[in-house]
Each structure stands twice: as C-alpha cells, then as structure tokens.
C-alpha positions as CSV (number, residue, x, y, z in Angstrom):
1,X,18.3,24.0,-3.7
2,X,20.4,26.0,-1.1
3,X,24.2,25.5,-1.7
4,X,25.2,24.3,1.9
5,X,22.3,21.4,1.1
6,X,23.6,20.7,-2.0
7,X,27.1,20.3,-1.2
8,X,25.7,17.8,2.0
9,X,23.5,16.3,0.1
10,X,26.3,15.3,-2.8
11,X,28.7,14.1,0.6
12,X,25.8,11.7,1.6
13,X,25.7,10.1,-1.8
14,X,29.6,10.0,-1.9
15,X,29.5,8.4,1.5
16,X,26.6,5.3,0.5
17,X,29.1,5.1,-2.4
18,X,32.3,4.6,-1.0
19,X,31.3,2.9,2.1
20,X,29.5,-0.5,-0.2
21,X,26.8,-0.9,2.0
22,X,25.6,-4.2,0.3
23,X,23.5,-7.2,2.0
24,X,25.4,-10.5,1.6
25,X,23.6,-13.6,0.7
26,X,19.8,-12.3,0.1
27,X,17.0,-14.9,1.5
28,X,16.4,-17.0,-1.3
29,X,12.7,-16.1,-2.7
30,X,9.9,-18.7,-2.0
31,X,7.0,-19.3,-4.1
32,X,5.9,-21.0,-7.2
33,X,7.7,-18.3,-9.9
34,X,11.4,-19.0,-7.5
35,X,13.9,-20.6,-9.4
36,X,16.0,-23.4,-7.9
37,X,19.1,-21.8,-7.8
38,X,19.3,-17.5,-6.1
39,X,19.4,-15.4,-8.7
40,X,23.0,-14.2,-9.9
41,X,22.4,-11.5,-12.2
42,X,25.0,-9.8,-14.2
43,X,27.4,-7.8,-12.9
44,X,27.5,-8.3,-9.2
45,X,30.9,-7.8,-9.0
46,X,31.9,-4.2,-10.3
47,X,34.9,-3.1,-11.7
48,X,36.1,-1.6,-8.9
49,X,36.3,-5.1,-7.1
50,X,32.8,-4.1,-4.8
51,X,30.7,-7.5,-4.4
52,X,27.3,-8.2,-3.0
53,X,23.9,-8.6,-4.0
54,X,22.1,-5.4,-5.6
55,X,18.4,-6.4,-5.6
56,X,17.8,-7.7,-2.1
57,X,14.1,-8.5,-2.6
58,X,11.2,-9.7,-4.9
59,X,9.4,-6.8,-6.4
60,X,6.6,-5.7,-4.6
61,X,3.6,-4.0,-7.0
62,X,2.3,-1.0,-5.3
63,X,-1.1,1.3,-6.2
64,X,-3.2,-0.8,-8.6
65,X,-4.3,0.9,-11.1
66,X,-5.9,1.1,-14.4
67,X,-3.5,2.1,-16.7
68,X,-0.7,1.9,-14.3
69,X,0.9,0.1,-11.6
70,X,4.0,1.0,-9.1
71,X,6.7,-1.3,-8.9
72,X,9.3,-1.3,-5.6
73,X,12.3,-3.3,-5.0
74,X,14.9,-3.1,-2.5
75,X,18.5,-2.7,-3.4
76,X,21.9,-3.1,-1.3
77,X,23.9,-0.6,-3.0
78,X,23.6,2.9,-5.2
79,X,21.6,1.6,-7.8
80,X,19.1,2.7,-10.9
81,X,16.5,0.7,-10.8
82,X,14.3,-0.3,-13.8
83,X,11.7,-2.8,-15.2
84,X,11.8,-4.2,-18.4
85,X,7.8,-5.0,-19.2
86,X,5.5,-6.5,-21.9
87,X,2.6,-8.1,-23.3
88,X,4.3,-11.2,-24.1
89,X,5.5,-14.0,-21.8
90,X,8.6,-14.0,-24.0
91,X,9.3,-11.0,-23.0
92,X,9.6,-9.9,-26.9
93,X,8.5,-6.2,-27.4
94,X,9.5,-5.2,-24.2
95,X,10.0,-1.9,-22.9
96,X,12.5,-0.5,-20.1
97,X,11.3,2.3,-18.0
98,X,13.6,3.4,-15.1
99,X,13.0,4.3,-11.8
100,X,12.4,7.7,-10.9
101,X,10.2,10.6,-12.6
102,X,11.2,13.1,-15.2
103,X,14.7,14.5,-15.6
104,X,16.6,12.2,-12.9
105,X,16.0,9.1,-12.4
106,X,16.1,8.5,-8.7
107,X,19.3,6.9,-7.1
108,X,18.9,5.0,-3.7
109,X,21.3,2.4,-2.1
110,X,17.6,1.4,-0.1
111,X,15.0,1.1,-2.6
112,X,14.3,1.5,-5.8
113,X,10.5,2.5,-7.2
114,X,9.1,2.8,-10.9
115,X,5.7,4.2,-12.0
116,X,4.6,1.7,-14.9
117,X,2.3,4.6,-16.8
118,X,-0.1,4.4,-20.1
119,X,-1.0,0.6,-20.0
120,X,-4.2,-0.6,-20.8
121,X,-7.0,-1.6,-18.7
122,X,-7.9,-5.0,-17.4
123,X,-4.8,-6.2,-19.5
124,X,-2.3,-8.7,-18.6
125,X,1.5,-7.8,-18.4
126,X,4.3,-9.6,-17.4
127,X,7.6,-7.6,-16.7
128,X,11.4,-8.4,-14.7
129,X,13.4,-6.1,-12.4
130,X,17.0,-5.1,-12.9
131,X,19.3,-2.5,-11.4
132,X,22.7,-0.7,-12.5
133,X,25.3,-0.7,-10.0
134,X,26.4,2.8,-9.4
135,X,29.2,4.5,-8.7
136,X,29.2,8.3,-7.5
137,X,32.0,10.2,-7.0
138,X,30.6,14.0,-7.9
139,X,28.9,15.9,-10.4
140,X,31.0,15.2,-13.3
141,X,32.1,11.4,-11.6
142,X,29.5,8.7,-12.3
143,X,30.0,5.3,-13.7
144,X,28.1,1.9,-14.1
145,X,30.1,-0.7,-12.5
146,X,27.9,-3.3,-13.3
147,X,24.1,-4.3,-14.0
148,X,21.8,-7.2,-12.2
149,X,18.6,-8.6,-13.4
150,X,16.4,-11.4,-11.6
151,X,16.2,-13.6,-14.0
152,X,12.4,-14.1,-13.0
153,X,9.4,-13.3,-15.3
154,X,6.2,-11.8,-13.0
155,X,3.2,-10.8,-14.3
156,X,-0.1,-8.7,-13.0
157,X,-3.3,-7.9,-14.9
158,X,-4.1,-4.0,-14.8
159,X,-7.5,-3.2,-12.8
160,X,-11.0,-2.0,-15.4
161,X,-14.4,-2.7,-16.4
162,X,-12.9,-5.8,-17.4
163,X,-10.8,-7.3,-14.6
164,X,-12.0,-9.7,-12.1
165,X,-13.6,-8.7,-9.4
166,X,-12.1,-10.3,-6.4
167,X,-10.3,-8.4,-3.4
168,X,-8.6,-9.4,-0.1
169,X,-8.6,-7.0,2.6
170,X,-5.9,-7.0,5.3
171,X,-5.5,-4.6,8.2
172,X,-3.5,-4.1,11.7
173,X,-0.5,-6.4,11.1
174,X,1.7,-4.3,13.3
175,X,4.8,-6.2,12.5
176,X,3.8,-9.2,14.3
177,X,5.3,-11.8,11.7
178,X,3.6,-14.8,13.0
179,X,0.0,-13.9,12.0
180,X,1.5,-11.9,9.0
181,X,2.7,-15.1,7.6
182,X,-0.9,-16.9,8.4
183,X,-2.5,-14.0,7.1
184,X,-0.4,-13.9,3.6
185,X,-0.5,-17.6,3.6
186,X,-4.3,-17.3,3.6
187,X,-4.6,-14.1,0.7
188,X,-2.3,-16.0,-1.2
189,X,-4.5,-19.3,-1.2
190,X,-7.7,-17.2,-2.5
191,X,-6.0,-15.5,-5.2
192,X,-7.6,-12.5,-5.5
193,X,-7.0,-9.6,-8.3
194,X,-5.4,-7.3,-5.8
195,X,-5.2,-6.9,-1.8
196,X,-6.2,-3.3,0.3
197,X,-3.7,-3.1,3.5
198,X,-6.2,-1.4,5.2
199,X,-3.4,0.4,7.6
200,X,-1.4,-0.1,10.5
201,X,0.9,-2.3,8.9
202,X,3.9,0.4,10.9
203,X,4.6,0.6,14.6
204,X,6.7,3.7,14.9
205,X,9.4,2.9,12.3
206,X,12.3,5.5,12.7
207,X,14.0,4.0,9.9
208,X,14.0,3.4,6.0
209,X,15.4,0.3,6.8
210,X,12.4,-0.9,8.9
211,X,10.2,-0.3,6.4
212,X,11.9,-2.0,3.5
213,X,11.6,-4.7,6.4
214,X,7.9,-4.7,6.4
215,X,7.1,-4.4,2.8
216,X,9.5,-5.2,0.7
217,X,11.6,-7.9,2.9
218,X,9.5,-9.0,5.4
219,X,9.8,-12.0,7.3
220,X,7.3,-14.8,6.0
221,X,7.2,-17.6,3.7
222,X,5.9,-16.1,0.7
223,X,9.0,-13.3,-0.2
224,X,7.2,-12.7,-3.0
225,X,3.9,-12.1,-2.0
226,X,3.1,-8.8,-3.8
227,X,5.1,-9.8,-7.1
228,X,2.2,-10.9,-8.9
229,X,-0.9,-9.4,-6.9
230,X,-1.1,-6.0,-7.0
231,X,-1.6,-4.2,-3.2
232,X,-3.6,-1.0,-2.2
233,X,-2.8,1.1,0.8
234,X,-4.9,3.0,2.9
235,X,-2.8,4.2,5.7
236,X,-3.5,3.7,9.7
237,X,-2.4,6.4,12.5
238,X,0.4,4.4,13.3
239,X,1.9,4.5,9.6
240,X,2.9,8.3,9.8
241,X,4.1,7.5,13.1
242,X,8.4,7.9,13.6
243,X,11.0,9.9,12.0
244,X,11.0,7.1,8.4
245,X,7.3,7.0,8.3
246,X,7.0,10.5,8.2
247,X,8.2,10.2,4.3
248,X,6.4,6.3,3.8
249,X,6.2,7.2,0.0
250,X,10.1,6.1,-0.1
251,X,9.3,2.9,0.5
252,X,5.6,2.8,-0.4
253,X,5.0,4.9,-3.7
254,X,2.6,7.8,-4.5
255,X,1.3,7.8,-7.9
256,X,3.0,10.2,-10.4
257,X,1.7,13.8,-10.5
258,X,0.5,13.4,-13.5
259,X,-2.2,10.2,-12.6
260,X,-3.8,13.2,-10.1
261,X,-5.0,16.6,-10.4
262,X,-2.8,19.5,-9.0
263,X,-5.5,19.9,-6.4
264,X,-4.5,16.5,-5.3
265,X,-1.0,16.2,-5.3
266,X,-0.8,15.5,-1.6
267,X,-3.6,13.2,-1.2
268,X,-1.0,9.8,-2.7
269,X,-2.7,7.5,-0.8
270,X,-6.4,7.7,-2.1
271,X,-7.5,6.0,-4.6
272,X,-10.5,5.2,-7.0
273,X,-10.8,2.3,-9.3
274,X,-12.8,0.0,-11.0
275,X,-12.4,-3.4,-10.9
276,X,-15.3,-5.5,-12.6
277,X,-18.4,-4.6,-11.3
278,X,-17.0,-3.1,-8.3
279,X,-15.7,0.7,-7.7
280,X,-13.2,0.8,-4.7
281,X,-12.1,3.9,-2.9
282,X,-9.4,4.4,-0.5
283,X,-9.3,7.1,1.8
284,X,-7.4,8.0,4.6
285,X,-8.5,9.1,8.2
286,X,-5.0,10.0,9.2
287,X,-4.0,10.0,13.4
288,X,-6.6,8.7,16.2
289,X,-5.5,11.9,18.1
290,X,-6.5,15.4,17.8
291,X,-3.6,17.6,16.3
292,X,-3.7,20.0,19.4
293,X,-2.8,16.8,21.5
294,X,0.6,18.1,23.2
295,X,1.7,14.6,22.4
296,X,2.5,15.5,18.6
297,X,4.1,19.2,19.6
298,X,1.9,20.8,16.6
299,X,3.9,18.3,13.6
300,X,0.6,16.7,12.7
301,X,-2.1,18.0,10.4
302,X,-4.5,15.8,10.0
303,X,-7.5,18.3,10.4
304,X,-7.1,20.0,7.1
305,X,-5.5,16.4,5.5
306,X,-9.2,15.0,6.4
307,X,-10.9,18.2,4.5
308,X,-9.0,18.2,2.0
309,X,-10.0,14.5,0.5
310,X,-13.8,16.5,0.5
311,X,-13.0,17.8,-2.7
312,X,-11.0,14.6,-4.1
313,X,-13.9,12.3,-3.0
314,X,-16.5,14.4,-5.0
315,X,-14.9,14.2,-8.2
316,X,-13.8,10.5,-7.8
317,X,-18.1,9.7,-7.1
318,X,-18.8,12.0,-10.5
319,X,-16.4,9.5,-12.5
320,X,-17.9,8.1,-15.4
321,X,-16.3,4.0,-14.4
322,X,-17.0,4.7,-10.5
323,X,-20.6,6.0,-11.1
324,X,-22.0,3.0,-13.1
325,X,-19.8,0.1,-11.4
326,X,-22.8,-2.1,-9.9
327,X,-21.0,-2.3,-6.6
328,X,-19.1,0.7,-4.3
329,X,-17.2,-0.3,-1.5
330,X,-14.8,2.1,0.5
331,X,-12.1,1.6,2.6
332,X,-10.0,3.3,5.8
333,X,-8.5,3.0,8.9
334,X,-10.3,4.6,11.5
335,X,-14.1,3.2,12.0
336,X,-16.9,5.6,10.8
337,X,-19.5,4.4,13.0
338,X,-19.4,3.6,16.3
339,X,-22.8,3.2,18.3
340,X,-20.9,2.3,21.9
341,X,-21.5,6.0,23.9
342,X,-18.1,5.4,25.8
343,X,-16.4,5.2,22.5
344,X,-13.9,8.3,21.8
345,X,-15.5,9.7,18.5
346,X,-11.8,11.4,17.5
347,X,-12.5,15.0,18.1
348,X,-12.3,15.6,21.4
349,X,-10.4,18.9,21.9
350,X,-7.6,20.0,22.7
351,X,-6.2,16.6,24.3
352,X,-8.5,13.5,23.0
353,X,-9.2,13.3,27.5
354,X,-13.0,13.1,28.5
355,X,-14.6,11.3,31.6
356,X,-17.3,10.1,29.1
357,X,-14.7,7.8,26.8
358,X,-13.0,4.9,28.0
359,X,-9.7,5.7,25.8
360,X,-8.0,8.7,25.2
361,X,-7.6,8.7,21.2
362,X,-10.4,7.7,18.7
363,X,-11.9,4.6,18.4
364,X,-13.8,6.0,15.6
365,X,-13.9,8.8,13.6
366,X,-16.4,11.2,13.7
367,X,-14.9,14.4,11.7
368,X,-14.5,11.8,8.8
369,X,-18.0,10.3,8.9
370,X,-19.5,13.8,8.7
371,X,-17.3,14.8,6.0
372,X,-17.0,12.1,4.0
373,X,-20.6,9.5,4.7
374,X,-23.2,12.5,3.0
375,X,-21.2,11.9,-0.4
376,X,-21.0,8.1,0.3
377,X,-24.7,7.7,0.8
378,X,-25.8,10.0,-1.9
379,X,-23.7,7.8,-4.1
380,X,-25.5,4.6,-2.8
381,X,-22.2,3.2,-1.0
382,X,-23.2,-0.7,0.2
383,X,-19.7,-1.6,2.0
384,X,-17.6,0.8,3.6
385,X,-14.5,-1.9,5.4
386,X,-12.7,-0.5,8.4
387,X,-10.0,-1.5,11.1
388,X,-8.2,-0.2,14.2
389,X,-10.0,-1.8,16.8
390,X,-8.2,-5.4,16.6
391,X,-11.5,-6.9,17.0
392,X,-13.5,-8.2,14.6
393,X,-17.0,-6.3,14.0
394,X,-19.8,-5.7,11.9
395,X,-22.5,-3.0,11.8
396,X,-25.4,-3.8,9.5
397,X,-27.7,-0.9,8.0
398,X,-30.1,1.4,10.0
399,X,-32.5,4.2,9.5
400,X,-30.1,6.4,9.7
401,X,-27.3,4.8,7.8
402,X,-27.7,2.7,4.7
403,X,-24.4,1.0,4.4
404,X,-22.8,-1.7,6.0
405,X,-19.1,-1.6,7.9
406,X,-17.1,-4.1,8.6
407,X,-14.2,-3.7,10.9
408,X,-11.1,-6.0,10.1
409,X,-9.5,-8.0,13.5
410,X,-5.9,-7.7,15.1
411,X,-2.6,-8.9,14.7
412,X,-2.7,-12.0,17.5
413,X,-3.3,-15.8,17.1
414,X,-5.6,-15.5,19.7
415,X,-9.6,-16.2,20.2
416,X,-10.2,-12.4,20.3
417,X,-7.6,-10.3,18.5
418,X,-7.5,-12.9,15.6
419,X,-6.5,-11.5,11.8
420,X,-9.0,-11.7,9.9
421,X,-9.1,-11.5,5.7
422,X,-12.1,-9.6,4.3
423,X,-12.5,-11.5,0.7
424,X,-15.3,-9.7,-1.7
425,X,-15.3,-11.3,-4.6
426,X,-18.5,-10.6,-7.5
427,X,-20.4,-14.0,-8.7
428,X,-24.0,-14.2,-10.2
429,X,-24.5,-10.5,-10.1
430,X,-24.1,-10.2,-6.5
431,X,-21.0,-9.1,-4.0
432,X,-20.5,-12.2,-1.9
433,X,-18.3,-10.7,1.2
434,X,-16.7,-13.7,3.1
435,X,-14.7,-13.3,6.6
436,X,-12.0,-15.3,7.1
437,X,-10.9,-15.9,11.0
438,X,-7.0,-16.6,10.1
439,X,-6.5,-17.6,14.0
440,X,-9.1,-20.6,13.7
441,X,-9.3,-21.2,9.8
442,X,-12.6,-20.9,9.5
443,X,-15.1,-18.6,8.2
444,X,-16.1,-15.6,10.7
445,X,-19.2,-14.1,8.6
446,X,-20.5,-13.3,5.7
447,X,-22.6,-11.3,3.8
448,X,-24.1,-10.3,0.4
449,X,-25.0,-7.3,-1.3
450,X,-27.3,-6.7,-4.7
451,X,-26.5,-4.0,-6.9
452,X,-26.7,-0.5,-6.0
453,X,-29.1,1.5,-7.3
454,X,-28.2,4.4,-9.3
C-alpha cells in the first residue's frame, strides 16, 4: 500500500472512531425467534462513556452453500464482528469465528460479514451474532471498549444431497417497500430451504448506507427475514449501478477465495449447488447496455465478465453432485430467450440504438444465450428462471430449445407489473414449479418437470 494511502486510510478509521457514529434505538426485530424485550447486549456503553446500539440489524445469511454459509450484520460503530455457531441448540460446543479473512479481521462501523467455512452438508446449525466495540486511535492505539451479543439463537440447515429441496425465487424489487413486504410476507409463509434474489434488488445506490438499507435493514415486517433462510444472489444491471454498488460485496458477500478456483476469483456471484434432487446455478448477465454505450464512459466490462463465466460454467456442469442431481435449474437476470423481433437482443453496437428494437438496452440477452445455452442443453437443463422485464412470462420448449424459462414479474401492486414468487419445490420424484401472483394472492401458473436424463 502506498504511504500517502495508508496514512488517509488510518485518518478515516480515526475519524468513524472519534466521531461515534451509532444508530439510537434500533427497530425492534419482528418474527417468531424476536424476544419481547430489544436486545441489550453487553457492553453498549464503552469505557470511554460512547453509548448506542452496535448491531443495528438481524443477521442476514448470504451465499448458501454446502459446507459454508456467509453471515452479514449491520453495525453502528467500529466494530469486529463474529458468530458464535454450533450443532447444538444449547449452544454447547460452540465455535467463534470472526469476521473478516486471514490475517485481519475486517473492521467496519457499516457492516460486519463472516464466512462460516468446513461445515457439513445438509446439516443443521444454529449460531448468534456479537460484535466488539472498537476503539482506534493508530497503529499501536486499539482497545475493546465493550462487546454486544443478540441474545437470539438462529439456525439454518447447510444445502447437499440431503437437504430439502424447496426454493423461492424473487426478482426486480427495486426498493419499492410495499410489494417487498408482500413479497417476503409470501416467501416466508412457504418456508422454503433458501431464496435466489434473482437481481435488481438496487436502483443506483451511491451509498453503503443504502444498501445496508435494502438488505440488511430494510423496511418490512419481517427484520429478520434472511436470519434463518439462507438467500442466493444473482445480480441485475441495476445492482452494479452507482458509486456503493460498484463494490456490492461490502454489503452482500463473495465467498472466500479459497471456496473458488484462482481462475474464478472474480466471478463471487455464481454459484453451483446441490440441494436434494436439484442442482442450481447462478450466473450473471451483468448490464442491459453494451459497454461501448457512451452512457457508461468505458467503466463497464461486462463483455469479457460474460466470457469469462464460459470457463466457470463448464467445470460447475462436470461436478460430480451437479451431474447426477435429477433436476438442473439455472438462474439470471437478463432473459435468454426472447422470440418478440422488436425486442433489443443486448448486443447492438456501439450504442444499444436500432430502428428495429423498441428500447434502447436489452430486453434479452443474446451474447449470454450463445455462450452460456450450448453447455446448458448438453447438460439437459429443464428450468432456466429469469427477470428484468417486470412482467410475468413463460416460454415453454421448442425445436430448437429444450428448456423451459420463466421470467419473474415487477415490483408494483398492480394487475400487470405484479411480484411474483417462483416456488420449486421436489415431491414424488417430480419438480413441481408453482407461480405465485403476490398482487392478487393467487396462483399465476404452474408447471412440472420429470427427471432429466443423463
């Protein structure tokens, strides 16, 4: 690190330090696991006579895995975040792992993440949050002034062969907090083994604080909607959009280096993994513009972002527990299919503008169909879920195209735009896929699919 950073970096921490930048009086949590009473902790007033809540939010659990699962809180002060986690209700046996990777452990006054690695699959966990208070006056100046834990015991069962399999898909809730409350209400009621936010859950947030807004704070019912059920992410074009969401992985974790290969150290948002009989894999389509757009002055890269997930979506097919899973659904953004002429297919140089299209950005994708669908059919995909349109769609098979997409609905109570939660869930040896219309209450569509073959 260059000295003049360092020495502005260190003035930065000194500053969140000193200046006590605390929320007062946290929302109380709602839900079945909320006590009756907010929780007080230990140590909310530090020595130094600073007062205020340090964890400001439930836990959220972020990037489902197998054998590990990301956990993100948001904090009012400079704090060290950690979870205390283990096998038993009881909480007897439990371990501490704090938050950050190797060598530091990573001090925020906004957020605090930890990677929970080497658990087992399909296994049951239950875990609390805590934070130490922290006081930074330099290098060789760093105290505790206190430590808070929610009192709270969560728990989440890890994804494998063994899990359910039962997922909720959300997509396009833009902030709008109305039919994001409807919409969680709604996931919440079908308790499913994890959720996909199938992207543009953003606007153009400019700030950290925004973010911790959406995910971790937001303003429903349920504050602790993703304490217990373990989310996804697969990333819209409007979640890399604004100065914060440039760096979403502050708020929204990656998975440690050491759950991917080298290779794909910069693809944090895919994922592969089984749950039950079904594989699911994330990808990400990126922006809905072309990078030589003049809109983006050359800061996007999406092109080689797109190829590069090629390579990653290969291996992830060849994987012994994706291979044989009965079922293969994938998920993104953008749409892969779009059989309208006038619809922009996304690569429309150098400035997304053509008489032919009715919209000047893509309504689907067709860079990522041709990269990605070859690998998808070989490996007999059935289900690929989309979103982006804000209206509610399904193509069914062809000729030409042997899997199914469904494209998720918008962020409005209204007749058209309605939210919609995709529910799969695996009974009698068949996916059942089940629409929910979260405007009406009622179910949209459905449809089932039989085992792949293989």
């Amino acid at each position: 690190m260059k000295r003049r950073t360092f020495i502005k970096d260190s003035a930065l921490l000194v500053a969140a330090a000193g200046a006590g930048n605390m929320l007062k009086g946290a929302e109380r949590l709602t839900g079945s696991s909320a006590p009756s009473t907010p929780s007080t902790g230990s140590g909310t007033e530090g020595t130094d006579g600073i007062e205020g809540k340090l964890i400001t939010s439930a836990p959220m659990l972020q990037n489902y895995a197998e054998d590990s699962i990301g956990v993100s809180f948001a904090v009012g002060a400079l704090a060290n975040g950690y979870v205390l986690i283990s096998e038993n209700e009881d909480m007897s046996s439990a371990r501490k792992i704090k938050c950050g990777g190797y060598r530091l452990t990573e001090l925020s006054d906004k957020v605090s993440q930890i990677r929970v690695t080497g658990l087992k699959p399909a296994t049951k966990y239950y875990y609390k949050i805590g934070a130490d208070r922290i006081h930074y006056g330099g290098g060789y100046d760093m105290k505790i002034l206190g430590t808070e834990e929610d009192p709270r015991v969560y728990n989440f069962t890890t994804a494998g062969k063994g899990a359910k399999a039962h997922f909720c898909v959300i997509n396009d809730t833009h902030v709008r907090w109305d039919g994001i409350d409807k919409t969680i209400a709604k996931v919440n009621s079908l308790a499913p083994s994890c959720v996909i936010w199938n992207g543009d859950a953003s606007n153009t947030q400019e700030t950290i604080e925004s973010q911790v807004e959406i995910f971790l704070d937001p303003k429903i019912s349920a504050k602790d909607y993703a304490s217990c059920t373990p989310y996804l992410f697969s990333p819209g074009n409007h979640d890399s959009r604004g100065m914060a969401n440039r760096h979403l992985e502050k708020v929204w974790m990656f998975r440690q280096p050491e759950e991917r290969a080298p290779r794909d150290w910069d693809l944090g948002r895919n994922f592969a993994v089984r749950m039950g009989d079904v594989a699911l894999i994330g990808l990400d389509t990126a922006e809905d513009k072309m990078d030589t757009n003049p809109i983006f002055a050359g800061l996007f890269n999406s092109d080689a972002y797109r190829r590069a997930q090629v390579a990653w979506l290969k291996d992830a097919l060849k994987r012994k527990d994706i291979a044989k899973a009965p079922f293969l659904v994938a998920f993104c953004h953008i749409p892969l299919f779009d059989s309208r002429p006038t619809s922009n297919p996304g690569d429309i140089a150098p400035d997304d503008k053509d008489p032919r299209y009715t919209h000047d950005f893509a309504i689907w994708q067709r860079t990522c169909a041709q990269l990605w669908t070859p690998l998808l059919e070989k490996a007999h995909c059935q289900l690929i879920i989309t979103a982006h349109e804000h209206t509610y769609r399904r193509d069914d098979p062809t000729k030409e195209r042997s899997w199914t997409q469904l494209v998720g609905g918008g962020p409005k109570l209204e007749e058209i735009h309605f939210p919609t939660v995709i529910e799969g869930k695996v009974e009698k040896g068949k996916l059942n896929i089940t629409v929910h219309n979260v405007f009406t209450g009622q179910v949209q569509d459905s449809v089932t699919f039989s085992p792949r073959r293989r």
